[in-house]
ROZANU-325528 format. One record per residue (C-alpha): residue number from 0; residue in one letter; x, y negated, z. Coordinates in pm, whole numbers, plus 32768, in hexadecimal, padded with zeros to 4 digits. Layout:
<recs>
<rec NUM 'a' <X Y Z>>
...
</recs>
This chain:
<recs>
<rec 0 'x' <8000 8000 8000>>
<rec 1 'x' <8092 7EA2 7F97>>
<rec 2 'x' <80EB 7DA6 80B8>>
<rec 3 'x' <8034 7C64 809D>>
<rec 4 'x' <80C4 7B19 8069>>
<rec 5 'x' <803B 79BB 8062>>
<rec 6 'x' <80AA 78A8 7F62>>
<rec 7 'x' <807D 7724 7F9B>>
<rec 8 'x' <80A6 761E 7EA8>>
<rec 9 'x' <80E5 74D8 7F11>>
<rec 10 'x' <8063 73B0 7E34>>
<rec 11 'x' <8123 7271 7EAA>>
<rec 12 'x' <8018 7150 7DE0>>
<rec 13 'x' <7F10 7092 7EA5>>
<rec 14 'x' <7E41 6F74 7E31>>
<rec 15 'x' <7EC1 6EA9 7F6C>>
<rec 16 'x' <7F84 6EFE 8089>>
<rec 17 'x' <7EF4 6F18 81E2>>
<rec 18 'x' <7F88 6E61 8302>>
<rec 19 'x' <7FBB 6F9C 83E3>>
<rec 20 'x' <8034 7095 82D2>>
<rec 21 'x' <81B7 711E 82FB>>
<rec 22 'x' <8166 7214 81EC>>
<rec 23 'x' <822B 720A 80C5>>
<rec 24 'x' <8139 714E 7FC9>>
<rec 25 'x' <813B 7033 7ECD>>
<rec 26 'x' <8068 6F43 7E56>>
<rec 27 'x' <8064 6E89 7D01>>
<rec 28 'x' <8145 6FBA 7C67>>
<rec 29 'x' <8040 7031 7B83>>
<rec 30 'x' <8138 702A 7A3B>>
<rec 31 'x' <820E 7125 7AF4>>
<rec 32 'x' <80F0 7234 7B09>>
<rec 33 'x' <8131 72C1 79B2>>
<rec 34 'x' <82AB 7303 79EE>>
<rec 35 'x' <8247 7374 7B6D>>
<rec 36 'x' <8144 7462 7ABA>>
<rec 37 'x' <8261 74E9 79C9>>
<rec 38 'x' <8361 7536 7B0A>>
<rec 39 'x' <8232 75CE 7BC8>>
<rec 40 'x' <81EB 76E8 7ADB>>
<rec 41 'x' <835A 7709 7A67>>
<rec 42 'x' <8397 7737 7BDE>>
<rec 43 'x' <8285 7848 7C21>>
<rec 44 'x' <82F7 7904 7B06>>
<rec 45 'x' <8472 7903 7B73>>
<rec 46 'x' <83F7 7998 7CC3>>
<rec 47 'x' <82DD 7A7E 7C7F>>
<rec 48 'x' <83DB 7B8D 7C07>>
<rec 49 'x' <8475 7B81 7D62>>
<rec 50 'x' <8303 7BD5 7E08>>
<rec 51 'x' <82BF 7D48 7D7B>>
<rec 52 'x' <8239 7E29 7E4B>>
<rec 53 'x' <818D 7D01 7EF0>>
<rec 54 'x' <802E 7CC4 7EE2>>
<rec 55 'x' <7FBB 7B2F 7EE4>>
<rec 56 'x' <7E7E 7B2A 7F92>>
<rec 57 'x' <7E7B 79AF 7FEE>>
<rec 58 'x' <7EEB 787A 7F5A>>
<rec 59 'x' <7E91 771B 7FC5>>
<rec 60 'x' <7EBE 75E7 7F0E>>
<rec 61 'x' <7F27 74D9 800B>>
<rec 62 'x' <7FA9 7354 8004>>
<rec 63 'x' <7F8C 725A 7FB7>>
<rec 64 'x' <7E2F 7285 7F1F>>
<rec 65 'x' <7E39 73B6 7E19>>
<rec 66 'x' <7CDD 7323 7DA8>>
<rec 67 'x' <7D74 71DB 7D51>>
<rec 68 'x' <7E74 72C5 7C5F>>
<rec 69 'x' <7D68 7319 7B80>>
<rec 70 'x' <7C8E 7467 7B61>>
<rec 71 'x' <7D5C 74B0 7A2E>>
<rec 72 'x' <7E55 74CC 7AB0>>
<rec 73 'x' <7E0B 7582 7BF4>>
<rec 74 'x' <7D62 769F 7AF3>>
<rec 75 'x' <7EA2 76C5 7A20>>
<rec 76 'x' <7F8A 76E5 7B7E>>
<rec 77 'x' <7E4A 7802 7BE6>>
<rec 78 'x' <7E8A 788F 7A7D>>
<rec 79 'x' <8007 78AF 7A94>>
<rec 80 'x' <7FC1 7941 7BF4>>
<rec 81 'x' <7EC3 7A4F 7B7D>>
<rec 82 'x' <7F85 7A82 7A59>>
<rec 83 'x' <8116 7A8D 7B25>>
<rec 84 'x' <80B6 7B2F 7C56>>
<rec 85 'x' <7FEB 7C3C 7CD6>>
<rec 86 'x' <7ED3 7B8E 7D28>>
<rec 87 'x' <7DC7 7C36 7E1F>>
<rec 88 'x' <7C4A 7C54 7DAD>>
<rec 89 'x' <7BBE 7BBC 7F0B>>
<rec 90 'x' <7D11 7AD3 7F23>>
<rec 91 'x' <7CC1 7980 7FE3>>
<rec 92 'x' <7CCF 7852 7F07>>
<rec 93 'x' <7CDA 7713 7FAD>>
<rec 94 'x' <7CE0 75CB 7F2A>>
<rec 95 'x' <7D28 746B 800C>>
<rec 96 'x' <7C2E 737B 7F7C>>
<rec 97 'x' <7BBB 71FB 7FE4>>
<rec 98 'x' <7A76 7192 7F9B>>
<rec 99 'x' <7AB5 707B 7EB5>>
<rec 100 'x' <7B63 7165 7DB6>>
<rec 101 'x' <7A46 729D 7D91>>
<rec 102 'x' <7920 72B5 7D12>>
<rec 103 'x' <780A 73CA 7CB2>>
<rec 104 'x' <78C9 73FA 7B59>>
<rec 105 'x' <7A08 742A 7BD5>>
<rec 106 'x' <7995 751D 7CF1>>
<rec 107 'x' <790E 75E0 7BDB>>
<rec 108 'x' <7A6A 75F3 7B35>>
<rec 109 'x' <7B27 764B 7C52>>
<rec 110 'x' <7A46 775D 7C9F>>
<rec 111 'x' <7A6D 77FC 7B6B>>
<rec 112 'x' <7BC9 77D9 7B62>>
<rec 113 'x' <7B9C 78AC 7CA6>>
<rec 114 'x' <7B98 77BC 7DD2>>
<rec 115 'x' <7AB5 7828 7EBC>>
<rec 116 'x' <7B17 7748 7FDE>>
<rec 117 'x' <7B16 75D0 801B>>
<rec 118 'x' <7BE5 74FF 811F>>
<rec 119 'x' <7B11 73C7 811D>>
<rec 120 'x' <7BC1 725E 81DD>>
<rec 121 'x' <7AD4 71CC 826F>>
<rec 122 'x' <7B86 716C 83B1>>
<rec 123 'x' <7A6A 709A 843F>>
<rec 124 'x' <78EB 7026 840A>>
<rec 125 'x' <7964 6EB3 8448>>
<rec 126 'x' <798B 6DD0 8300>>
<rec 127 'x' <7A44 6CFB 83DE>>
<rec 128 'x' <7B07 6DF9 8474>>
<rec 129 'x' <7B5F 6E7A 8313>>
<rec 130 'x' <7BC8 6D1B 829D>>
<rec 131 'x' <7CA8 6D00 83DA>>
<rec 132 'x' <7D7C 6E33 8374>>
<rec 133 'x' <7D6F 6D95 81FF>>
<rec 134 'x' <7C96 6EDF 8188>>
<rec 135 'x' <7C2B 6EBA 802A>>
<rec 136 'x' <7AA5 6F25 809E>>
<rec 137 'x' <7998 6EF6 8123>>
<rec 138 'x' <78D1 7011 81DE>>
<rec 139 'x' <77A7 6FC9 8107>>
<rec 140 'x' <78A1 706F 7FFA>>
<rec 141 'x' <7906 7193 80FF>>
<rec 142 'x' <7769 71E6 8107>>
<rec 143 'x' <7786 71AB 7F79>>
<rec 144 'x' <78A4 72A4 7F78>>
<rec 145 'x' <7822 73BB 8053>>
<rec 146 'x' <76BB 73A4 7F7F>>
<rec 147 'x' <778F 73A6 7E32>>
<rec 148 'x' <7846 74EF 7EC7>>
<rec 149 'x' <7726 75E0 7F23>>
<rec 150 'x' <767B 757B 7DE5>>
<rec 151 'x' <77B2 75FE 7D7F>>
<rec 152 'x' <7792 7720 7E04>>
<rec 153 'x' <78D0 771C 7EE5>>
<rec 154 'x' <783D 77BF 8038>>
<rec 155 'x' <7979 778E 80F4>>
<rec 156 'x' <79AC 7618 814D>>
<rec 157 'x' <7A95 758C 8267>>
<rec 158 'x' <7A8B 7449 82E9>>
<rec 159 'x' <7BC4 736A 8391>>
<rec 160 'x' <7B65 729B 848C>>
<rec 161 'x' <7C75 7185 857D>>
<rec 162 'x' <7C49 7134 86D5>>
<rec 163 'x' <7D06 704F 8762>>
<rec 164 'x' <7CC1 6F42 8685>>
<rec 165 'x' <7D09 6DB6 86CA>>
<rec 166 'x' <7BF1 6D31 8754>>
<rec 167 'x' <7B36 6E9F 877A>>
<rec 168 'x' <7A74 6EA5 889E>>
<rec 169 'x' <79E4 6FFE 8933>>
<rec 170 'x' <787E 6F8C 8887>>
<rec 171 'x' <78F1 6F34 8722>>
<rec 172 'x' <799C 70B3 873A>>
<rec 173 'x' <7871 713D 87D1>>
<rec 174 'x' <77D0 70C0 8699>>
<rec 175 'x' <78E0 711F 85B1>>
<rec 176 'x' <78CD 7293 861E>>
<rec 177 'x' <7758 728A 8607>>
<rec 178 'x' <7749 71F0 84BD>>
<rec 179 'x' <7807 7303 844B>>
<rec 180 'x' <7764 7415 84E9>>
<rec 181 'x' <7656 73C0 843D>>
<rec 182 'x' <7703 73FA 82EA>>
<rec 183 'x' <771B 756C 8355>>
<rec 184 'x' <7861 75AA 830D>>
<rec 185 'x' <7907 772E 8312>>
<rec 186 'x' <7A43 7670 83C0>>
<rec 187 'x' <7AAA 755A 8460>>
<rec 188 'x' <7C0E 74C6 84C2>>
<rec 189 'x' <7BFB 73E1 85A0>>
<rec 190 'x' <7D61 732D 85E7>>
<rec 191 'x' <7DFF 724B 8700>>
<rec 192 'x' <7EA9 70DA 8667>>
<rec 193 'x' <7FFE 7112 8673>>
<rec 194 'x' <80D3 6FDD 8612>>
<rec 195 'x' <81C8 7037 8532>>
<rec 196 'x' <832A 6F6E 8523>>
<rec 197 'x' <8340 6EBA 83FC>>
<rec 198 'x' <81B5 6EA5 83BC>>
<rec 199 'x' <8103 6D54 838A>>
<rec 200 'x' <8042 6DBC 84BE>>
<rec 201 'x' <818C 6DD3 8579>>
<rec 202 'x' <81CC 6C66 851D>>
<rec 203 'x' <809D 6BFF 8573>>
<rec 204 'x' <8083 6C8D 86D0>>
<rec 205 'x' <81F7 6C00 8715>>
<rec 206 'x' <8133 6AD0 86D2>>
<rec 207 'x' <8056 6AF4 87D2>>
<rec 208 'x' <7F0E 6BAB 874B>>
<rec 209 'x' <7E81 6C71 885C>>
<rec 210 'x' <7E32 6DCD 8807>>
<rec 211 'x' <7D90 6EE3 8900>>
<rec 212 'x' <7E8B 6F60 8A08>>
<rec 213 'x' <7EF2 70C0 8A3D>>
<rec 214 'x' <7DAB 70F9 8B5D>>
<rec 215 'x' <7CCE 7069 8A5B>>
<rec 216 'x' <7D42 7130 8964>>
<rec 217 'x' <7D26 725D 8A48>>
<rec 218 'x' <7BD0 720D 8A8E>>
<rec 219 'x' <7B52 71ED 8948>>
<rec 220 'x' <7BFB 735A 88F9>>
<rec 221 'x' <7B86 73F8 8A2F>>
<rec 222 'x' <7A26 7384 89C3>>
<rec 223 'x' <7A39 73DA 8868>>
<rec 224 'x' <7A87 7553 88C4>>
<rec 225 'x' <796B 756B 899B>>
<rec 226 'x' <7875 74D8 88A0>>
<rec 227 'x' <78CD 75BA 879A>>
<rec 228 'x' <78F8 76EF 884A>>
<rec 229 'x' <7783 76AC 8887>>
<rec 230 'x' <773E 7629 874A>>
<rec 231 'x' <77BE 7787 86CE>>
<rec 232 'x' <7929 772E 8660>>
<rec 233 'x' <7A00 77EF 8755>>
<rec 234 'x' <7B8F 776C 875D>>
<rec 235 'x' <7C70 7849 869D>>
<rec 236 'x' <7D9F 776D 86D6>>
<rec 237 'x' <7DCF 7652 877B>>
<rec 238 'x' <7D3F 754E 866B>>
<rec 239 'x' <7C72 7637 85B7>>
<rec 240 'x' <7B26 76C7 85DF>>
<rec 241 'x' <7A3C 77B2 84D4>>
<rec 242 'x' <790E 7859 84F2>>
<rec 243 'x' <7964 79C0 851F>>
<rec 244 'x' <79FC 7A54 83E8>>
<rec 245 'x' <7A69 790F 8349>>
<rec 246 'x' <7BAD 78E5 8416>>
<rec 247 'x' <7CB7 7836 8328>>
<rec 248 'x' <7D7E 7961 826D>>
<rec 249 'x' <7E85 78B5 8200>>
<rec 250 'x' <7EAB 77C7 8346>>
<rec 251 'x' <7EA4 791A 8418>>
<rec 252 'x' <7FC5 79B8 834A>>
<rec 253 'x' <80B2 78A8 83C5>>
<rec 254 'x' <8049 78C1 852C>>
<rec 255 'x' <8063 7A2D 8522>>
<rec 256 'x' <81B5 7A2C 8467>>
<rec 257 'x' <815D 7AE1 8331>>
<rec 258 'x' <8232 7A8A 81E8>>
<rec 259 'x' <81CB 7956 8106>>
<rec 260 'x' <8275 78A0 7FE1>>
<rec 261 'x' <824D 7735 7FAC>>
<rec 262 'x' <827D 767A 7E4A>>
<rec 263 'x' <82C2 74F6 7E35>>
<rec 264 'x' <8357 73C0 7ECC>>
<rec 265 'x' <8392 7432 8071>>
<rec 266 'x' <82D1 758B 804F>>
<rec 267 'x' <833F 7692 812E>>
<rec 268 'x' <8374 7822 8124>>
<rec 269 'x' <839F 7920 821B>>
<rec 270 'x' <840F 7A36 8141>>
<rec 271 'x' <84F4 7B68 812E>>
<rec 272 'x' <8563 7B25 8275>>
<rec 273 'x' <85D0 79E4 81F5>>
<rec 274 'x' <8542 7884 8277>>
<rec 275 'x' <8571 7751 818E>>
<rec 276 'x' <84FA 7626 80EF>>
<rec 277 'x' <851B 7547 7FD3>>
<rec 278 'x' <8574 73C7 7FAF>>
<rec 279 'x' <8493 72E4 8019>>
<rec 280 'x' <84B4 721B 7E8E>>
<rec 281 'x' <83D1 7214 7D85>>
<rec 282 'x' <84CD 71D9 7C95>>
<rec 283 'x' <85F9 72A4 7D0F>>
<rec 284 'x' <84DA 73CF 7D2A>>
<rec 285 'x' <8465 73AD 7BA6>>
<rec 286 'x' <85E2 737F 7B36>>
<rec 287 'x' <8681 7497 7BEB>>
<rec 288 'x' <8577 759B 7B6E>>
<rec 289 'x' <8549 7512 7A25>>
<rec 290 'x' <8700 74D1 7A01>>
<rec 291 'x' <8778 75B5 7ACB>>
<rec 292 'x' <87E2 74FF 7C0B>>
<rec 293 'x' <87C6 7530 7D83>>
<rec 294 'x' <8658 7535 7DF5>>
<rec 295 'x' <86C0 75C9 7F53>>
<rec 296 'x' <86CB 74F7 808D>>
<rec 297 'x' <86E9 75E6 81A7>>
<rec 298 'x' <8709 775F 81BF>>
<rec 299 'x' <8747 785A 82E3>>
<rec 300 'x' <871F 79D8 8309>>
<rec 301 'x' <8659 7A01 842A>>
<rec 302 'x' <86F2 7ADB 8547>>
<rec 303 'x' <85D9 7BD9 860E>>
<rec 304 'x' <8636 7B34 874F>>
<rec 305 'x' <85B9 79E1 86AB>>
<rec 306 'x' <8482 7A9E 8618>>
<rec 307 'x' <8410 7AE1 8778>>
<rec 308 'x' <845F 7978 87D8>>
<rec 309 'x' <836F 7928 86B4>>
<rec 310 'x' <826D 7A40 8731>>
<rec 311 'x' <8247 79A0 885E>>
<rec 312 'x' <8253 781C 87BC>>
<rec 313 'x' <8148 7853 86E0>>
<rec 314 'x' <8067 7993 8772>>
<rec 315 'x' <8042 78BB 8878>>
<rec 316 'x' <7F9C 7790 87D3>>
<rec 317 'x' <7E71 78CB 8761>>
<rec 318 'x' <7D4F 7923 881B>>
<rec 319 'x' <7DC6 7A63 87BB>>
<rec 320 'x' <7EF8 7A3E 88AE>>
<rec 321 'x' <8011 7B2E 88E8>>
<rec 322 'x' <8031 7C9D 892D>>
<rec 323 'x' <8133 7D27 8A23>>
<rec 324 'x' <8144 7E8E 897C>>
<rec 325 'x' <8160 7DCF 8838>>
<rec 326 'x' <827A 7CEF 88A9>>
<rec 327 'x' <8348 7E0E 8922>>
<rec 328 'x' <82FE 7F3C 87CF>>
<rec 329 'x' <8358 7DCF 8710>>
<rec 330 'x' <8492 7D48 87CB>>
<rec 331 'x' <8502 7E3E 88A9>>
<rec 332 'x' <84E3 7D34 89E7>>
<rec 333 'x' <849D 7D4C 8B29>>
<rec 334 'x' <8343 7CBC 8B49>>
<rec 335 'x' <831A 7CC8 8CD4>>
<rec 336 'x' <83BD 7B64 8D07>>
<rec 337 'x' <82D4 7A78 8C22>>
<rec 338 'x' <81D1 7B2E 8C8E>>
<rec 339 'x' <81FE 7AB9 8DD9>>
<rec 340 'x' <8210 798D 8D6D>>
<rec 341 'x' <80CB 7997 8CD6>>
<rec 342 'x' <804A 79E7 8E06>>
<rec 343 'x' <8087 78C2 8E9C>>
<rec 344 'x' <7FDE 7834 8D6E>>
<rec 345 'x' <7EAC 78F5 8DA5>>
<rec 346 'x' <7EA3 7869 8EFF>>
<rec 347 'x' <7EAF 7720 8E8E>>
<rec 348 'x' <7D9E 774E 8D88>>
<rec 349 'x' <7EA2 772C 8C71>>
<rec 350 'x' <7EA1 78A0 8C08>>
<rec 351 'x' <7D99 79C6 8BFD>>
<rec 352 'x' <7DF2 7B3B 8BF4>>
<rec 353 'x' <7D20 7C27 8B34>>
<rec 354 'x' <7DA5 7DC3 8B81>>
<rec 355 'x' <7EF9 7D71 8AFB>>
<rec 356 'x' <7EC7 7C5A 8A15>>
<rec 357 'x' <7EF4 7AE9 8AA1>>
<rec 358 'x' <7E7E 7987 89F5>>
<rec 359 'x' <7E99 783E 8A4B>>
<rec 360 'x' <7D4D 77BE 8AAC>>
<rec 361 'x' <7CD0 765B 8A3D>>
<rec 362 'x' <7D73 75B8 8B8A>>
<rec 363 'x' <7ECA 766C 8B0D>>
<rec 364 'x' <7EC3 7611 89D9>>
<rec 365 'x' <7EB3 7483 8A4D>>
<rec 366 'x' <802D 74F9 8AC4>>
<rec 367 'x' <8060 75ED 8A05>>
<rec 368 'x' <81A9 7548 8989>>
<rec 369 'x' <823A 751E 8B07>>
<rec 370 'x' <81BD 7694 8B4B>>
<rec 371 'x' <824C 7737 89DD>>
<rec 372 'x' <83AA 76A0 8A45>>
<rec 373 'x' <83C0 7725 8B9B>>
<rec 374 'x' <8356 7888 8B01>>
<rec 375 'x' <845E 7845 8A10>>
<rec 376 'x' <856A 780D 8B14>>
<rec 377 'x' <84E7 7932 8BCD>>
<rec 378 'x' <8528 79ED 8A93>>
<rec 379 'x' <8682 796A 8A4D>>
<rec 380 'x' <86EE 79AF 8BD3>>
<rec 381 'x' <8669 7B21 8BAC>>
<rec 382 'x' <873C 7B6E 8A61>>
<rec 383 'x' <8855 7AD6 8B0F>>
<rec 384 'x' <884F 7BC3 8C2A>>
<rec 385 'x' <881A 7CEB 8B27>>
<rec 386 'x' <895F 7C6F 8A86>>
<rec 387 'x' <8A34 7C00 8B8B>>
<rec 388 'x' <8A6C 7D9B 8C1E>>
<rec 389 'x' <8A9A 7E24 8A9A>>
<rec 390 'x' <8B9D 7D23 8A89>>
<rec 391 'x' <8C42 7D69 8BE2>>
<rec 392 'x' <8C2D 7ED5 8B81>>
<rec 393 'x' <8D02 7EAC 8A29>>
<rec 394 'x' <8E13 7DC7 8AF1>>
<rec 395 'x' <8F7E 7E5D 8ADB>>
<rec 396 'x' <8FEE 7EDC 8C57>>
<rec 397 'x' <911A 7DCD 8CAF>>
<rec 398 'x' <9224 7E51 8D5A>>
</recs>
């Protein structure tokens, strides 16, 4: 049976730039999308001889906005990807769309082309909240979108939502949230402000612009799980929530450190053992594939000791947790030690055990960044111990 692997494709062009994004996206670069489309597919094909045996049964077209790239083009990458890889019959097709870029027409494109799930921006239900990030729409054209969809027929729609916001008060979120509920999304991702170095947002709040402290923030998130855990959206990780069966494929396969391939400008791969990325330039991307020069920004092989660093890391920000028989048939370590220190977590209402399987619960995952690096140092300490007697053991007798 083939092993499954996921592909994204990163499309760096946006209409405008938002003031929080770090991602790596341009605006105003539409001449450059025929060339970028040229290096894309000369790219896939290069690598899809290296992924027999493998079995693609995601890929997810992220940004930027992939809408904003044209539908033509996303069905001729989907093409080159049926046609290149081996491409699985129920595979996971996700596309990152904003509203101001989709309509019914172009739904119905996609969906041929095989897309069968949308990643909609809508990030709040406030025009003025929208125009305060710079967002190119309104959420009159989020409604628009989400109509244009199911007539569509795409029955798998996610929504992104941001807390956090300036000026966001508990109420205007409240609002957002229900506003969006009543869209009846499959998924929704709903994600904390974070202010980016670099970002116009940055600038602005060294300026002085007061945005929602870290309690506020935590308050908004504590009530969001709540409402849709009721609402029927249980947390799968610790921005996302789906009704059951519509968890995120893709997202899952990075939490759960399974192999993926990225194509384009700052995409990443975890692959053959081997973690790396490519450089974070439009045109150094499309010149290096199409001329033959170095694409490659960073590259490491990936030791099993780090693995179960990254098991931890990322299992950890699941509802789906960690495992201690797993850790150990995995990485051959000692478990007993970070379990007791999730012990300590449970009795602070940070962690919850379930038979032998732990998770973070919503209160955890508030600090789940303060409690993932003290079960990474517990980690480290333990393997140290392990090495030190191997060591003592293989040290010439002086004398």
């Amino acid at each position: 049976m083939a092993e499954k692997l996921g592909l994204y494709v990163h499309i760096p062009f946006c209409r405008s730039k938002c003031d929080y994004c770090d991602f790596y996206s341009l605006a105003g670069k539409e001449g450059r999308m025929d060339d970028y489309q040229k290096a894309l597919l000369a790219h896939m094909k290069e690598t899809a001889p290296l992924t027999r045996g493998w079995q693609v049964d995601t890929v997810y077209f992220g940004g930027g906005t992939p809408s904003f790239y044209g539908e033509k083009r996303l069905r001729e990458v989907l093409k080159t990807v049926d046609k290149r890889f081996d491409l699985a019959k129920d595979a996971e097709i996700t596309v990152e769309c904003n509203p101001d870029s989709v309509d019914k027409k172009v739904f119905q494109a996609l969906r041929r082309a095989g897309v069968n799930r949308i990643s909609l921006g809508v990030q709040s239900a406030h025009d003025c909240e929208l125009n305060c990030l710079h967002r190119p729409h309104t959420f009159q054209q989020a409604q628009r979108a989400v109509a244009a969809a199911r007539e569509a027929k795409i029955k798998n729609i996610s929504l992104d939502l941001i807390y956090g916001l300036p000026g966001q008060t508990m109420d205007s979120w409240k609002a957002t949230v229900e506003h969006a509920l009543s869209l009846i999304p499959q998924h929704l991702s709903c994600y904390g402000l974070k202010v980016e170095e670099g970002t116009p947002l940055a600038r602005r709040a060294a300026e002085g612009e007061i945005l929602p402290d870290d309690d506020q923030q935590a308050d908004l998130y504590l009530w969001t799980v709540g409402r849709l855990e009721r609402a029927g959206y249980p947390q799968y990780e610790i921005s996302n929530f789906a009704k059951p069966g519509y968890e995120s494929r893709h997202n899952l396969r990075y939490w759960l450190t399974r192999p993926y391939i990225g194509f384009g400008p700052g995409a990443h791969s975890d692959f053959g053992g081997r973690r790396y990325s490519f450089v974070r330039d439009l045109d150094r991307y499309i010149d290096g594939v199409l001329k033959g020069g170095e694409i490659i920004d960073s590259e490491e092989l990936i030791p099993q000791r780090e693995r179960g660093g990254e098991y931890l890391m990322l299992r950890l920000r699941t509802a789906q947790g960690i495992e201690e028989w797993e850790y150990r048939r995995e990485f051959f370590m000692n478990f007993d030690p970070i379990e007791q220190k999730l012990e300590e977590y449970e009795r602070q209402g940070w962690a919850e055990r379930h038979d032998r399987r732990w998770n973070l619960t919503a209160k955890g995952f508030l600090v789940s960044n303060q409690l993932i690096g003290e079960l990474l140092s517990i980690q480290e300490e333990a393997t140290l111990e392990k090495t030190l007697p191997r060591l003592k053991q293989g040290r010439p007798e002086e004398g």
